[in-house]
LOLUM-235222 format. One record per residue: x, y, z of N, C-alpha, C in turn; residue in three letters; residue number from 1. Coordinates in steps of 0.2 Angstrom, whole numbers, m for minus. Atoms other than C-alpha are relative to their C-alpha. Layout:
BEGIN
+-------+-------+-------+-------+-------+-------+-------+-------+-------+-----+-----+
!   n_x !   n_y !   n_z !  ca_x !  ca_y !  ca_z !   c_x !   c_y !   c_z !   r !   k !
+-------+-------+-------+-------+-------+-------+-------+-------+-------+-----+-----+
!     X !     Y !     Z !     X !     Y !     Z !     X !     Y !     Z ! ALA ! NUM !
...
+-------+-------+-------+-------+-------+-------+-------+-------+-------+-----+-----+
// end
This chain:
BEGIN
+-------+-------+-------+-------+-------+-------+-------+-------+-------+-----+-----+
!   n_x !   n_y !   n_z !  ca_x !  ca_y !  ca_z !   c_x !   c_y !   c_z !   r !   k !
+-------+-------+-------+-------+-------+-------+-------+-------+-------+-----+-----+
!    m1 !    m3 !     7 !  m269 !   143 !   522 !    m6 !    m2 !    m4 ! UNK !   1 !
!     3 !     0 !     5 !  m282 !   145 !   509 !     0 !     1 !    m6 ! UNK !   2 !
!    m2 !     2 !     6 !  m282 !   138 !   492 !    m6 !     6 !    m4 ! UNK !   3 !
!     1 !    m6 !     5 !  m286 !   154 !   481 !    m2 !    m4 !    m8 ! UNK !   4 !
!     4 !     4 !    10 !  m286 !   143 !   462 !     5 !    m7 !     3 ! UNK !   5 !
!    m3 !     4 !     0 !  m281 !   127 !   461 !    m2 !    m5 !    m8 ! UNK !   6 !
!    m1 !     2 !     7 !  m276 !   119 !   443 !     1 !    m8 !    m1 ! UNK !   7 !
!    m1 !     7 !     2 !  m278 !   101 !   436 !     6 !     1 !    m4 ! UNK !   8 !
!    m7 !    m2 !     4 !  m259 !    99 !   428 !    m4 !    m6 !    m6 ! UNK !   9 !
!     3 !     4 !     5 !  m268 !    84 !   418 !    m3 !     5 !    m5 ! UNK !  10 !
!     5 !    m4 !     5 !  m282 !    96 !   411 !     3 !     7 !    m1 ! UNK !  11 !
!    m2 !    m5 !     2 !  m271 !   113 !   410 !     9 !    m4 !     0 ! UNK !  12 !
!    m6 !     3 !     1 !  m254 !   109 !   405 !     5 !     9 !     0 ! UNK !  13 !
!    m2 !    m5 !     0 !  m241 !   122 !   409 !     7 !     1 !    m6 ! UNK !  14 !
!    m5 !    m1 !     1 !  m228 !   125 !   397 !     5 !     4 !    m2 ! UNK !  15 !
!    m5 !    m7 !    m4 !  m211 !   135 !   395 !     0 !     4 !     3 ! UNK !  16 !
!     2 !    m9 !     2 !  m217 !   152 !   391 !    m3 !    m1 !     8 ! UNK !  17 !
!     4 !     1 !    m7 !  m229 !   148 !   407 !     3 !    m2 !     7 ! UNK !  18 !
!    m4 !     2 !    m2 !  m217 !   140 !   416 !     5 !     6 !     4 ! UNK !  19 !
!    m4 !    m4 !    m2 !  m206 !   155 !   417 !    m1 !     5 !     3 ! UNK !  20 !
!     3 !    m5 !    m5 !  m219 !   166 !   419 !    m2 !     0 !     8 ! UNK !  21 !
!     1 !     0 !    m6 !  m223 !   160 !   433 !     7 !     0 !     8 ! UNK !  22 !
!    m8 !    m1 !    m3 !  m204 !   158 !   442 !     0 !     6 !     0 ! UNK !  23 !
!    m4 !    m6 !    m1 !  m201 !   176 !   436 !    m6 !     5 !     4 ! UNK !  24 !
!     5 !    m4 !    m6 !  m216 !   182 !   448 !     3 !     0 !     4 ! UNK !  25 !
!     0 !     4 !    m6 !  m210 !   172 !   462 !     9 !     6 !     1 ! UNK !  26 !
!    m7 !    m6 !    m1 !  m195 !   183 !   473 !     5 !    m8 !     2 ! UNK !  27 !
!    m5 !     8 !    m3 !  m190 !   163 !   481 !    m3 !    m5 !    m6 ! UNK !  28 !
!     0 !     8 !     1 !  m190 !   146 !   472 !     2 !    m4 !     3 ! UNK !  29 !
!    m4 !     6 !     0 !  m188 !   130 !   476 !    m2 !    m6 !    m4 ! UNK !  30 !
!    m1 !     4 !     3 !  m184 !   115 !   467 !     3 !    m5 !     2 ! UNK !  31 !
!     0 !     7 !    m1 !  m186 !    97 !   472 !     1 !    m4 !    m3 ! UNK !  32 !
!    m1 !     3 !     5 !  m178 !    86 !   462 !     3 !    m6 !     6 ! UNK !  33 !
!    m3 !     4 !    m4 !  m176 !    68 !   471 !    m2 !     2 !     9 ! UNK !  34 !
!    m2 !    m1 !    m7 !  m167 !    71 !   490 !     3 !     7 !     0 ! UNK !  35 !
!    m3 !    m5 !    m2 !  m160 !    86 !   484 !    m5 !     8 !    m1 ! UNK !  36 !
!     6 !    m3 !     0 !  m169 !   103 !   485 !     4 !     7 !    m3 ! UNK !  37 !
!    m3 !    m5 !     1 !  m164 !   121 !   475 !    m3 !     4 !     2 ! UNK !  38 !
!     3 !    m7 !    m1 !  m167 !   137 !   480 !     5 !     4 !    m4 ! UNK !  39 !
!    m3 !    m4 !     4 !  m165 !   151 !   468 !    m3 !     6 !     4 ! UNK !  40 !
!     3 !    m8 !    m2 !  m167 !   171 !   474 !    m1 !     2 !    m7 ! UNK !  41 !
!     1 !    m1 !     7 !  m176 !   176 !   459 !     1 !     7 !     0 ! UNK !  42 !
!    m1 !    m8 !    m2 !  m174 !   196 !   467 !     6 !     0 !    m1 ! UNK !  43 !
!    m8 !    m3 !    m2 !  m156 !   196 !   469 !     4 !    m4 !    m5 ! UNK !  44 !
!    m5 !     4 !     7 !  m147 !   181 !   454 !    m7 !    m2 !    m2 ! UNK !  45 !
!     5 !     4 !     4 !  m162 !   176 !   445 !     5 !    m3 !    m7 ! UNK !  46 !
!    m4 !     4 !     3 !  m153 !   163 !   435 !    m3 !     0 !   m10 ! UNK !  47 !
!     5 !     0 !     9 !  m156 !   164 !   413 !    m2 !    m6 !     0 ! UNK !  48 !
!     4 !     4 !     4 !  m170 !   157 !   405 !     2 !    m7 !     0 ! UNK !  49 !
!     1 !     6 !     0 !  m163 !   140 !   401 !     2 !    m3 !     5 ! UNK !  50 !
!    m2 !     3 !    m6 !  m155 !   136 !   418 !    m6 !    m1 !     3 ! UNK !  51 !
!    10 !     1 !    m2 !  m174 !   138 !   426 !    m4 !    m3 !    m4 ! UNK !  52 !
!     3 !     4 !     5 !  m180 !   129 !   411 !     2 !    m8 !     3 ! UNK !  53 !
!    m6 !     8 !    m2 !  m167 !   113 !   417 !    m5 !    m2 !     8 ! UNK !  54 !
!     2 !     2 !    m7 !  m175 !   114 !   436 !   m10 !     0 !    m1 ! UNK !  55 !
!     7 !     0 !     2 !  m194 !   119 !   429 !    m3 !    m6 !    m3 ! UNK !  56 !
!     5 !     4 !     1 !  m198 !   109 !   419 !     1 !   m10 !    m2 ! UNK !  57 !
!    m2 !     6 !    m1 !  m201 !    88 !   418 !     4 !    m2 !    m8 ! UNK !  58 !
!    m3 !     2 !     7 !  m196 !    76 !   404 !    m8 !     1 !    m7 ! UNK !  59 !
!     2 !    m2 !     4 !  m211 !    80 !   396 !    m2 !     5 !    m5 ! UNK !  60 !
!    m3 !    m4 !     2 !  m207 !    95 !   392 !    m6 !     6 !     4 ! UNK !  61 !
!     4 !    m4 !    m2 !  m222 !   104 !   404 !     2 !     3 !     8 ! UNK !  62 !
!    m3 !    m4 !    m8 !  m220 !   112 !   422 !     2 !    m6 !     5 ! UNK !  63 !
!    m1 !     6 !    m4 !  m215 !    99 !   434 !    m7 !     0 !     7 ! UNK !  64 !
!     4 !    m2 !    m7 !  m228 !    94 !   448 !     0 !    m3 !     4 ! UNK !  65 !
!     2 !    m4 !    m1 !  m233 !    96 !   460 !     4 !     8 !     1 ! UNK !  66 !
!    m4 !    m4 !    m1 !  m230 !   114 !   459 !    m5 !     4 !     5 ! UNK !  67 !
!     4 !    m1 !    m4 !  m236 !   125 !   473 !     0 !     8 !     2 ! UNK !  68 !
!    m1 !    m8 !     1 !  m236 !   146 !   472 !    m4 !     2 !     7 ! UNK !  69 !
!     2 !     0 !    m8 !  m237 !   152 !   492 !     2 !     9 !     0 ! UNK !  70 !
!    m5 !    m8 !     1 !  m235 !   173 !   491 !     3 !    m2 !    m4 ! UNK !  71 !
!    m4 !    m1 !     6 !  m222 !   176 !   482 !     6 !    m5 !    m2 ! UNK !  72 !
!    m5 !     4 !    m2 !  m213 !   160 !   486 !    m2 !    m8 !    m8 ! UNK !  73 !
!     1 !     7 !     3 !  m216 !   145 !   471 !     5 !    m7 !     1 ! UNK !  74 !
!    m2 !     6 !    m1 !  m213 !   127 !   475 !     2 !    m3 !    m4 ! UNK !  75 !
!     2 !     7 !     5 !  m209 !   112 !   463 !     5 !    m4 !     0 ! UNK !  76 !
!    m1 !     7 !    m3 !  m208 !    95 !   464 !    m2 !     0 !     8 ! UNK !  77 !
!     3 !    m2 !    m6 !  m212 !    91 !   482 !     6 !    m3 !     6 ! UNK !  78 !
!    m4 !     4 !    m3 !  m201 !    88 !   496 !    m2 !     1 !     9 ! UNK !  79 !
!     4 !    m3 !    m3 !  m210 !    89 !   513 !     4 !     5 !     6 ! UNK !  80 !
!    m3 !    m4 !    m5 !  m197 !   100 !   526 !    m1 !     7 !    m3 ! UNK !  81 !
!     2 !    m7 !     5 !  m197 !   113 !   512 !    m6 !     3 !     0 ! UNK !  82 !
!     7 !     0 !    m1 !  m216 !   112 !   511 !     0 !     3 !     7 ! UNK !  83 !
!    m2 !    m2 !    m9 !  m216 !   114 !   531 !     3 !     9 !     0 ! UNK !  84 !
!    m4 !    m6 !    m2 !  m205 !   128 !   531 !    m5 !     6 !    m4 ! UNK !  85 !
!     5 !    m6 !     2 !  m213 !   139 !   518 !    m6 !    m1 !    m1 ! UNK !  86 !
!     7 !     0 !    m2 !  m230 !   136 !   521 !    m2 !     0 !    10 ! UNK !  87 !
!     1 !    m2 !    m8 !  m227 !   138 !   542 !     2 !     9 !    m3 ! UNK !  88 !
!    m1 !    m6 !     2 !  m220 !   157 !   535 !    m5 !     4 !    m1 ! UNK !  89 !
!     6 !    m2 !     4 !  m237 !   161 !   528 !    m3 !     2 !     9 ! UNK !  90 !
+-------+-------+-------+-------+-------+-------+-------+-------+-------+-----+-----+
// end
């Protein structure tokens, strides 16, 4: 796989409005939080604004990272089977 853009989160910071924008491009999400991992179908239930906002974004109120946009699949936080998986898909 080759890395198309890649973003310093230090030096662009992403916040909500960005944040969503980017979820609501994406058809899969997933979200790593710890041991445990969500996936939303943003095609079929895309969940409201603020439910996406609670798995989006950190305590500092910016995107959480690492976040990782694969086709139409966004990653975030990291968990590596996840990784694996939608990145061997590609």
């Amino acid at each position: 796989m080759a890395v198309t853009e890649q973003v310093d989160a230090k030096k662009q910071r992403f916040g909500p409005d960005e944040a969503l924008s980017l979820a609501r491009r994406a058809s899969d999400l997933y979200v790593a939080k710890g041991k445990k991992v969500v996936h939303v179908d943003m095609k079929r239930a895309p969940p409201p604004d603020a439910e996406l906002l609670e798995l989006l974004l950190g305590p500092s109120g910016t995107l959480r990272a690492p976040a990782l946009r694969a086709g139409t699949t966004l990653l975030v936080g990291f968990d590596p089977a996840t990784y694996t998986k939608a990145l061997r898909s590609r």
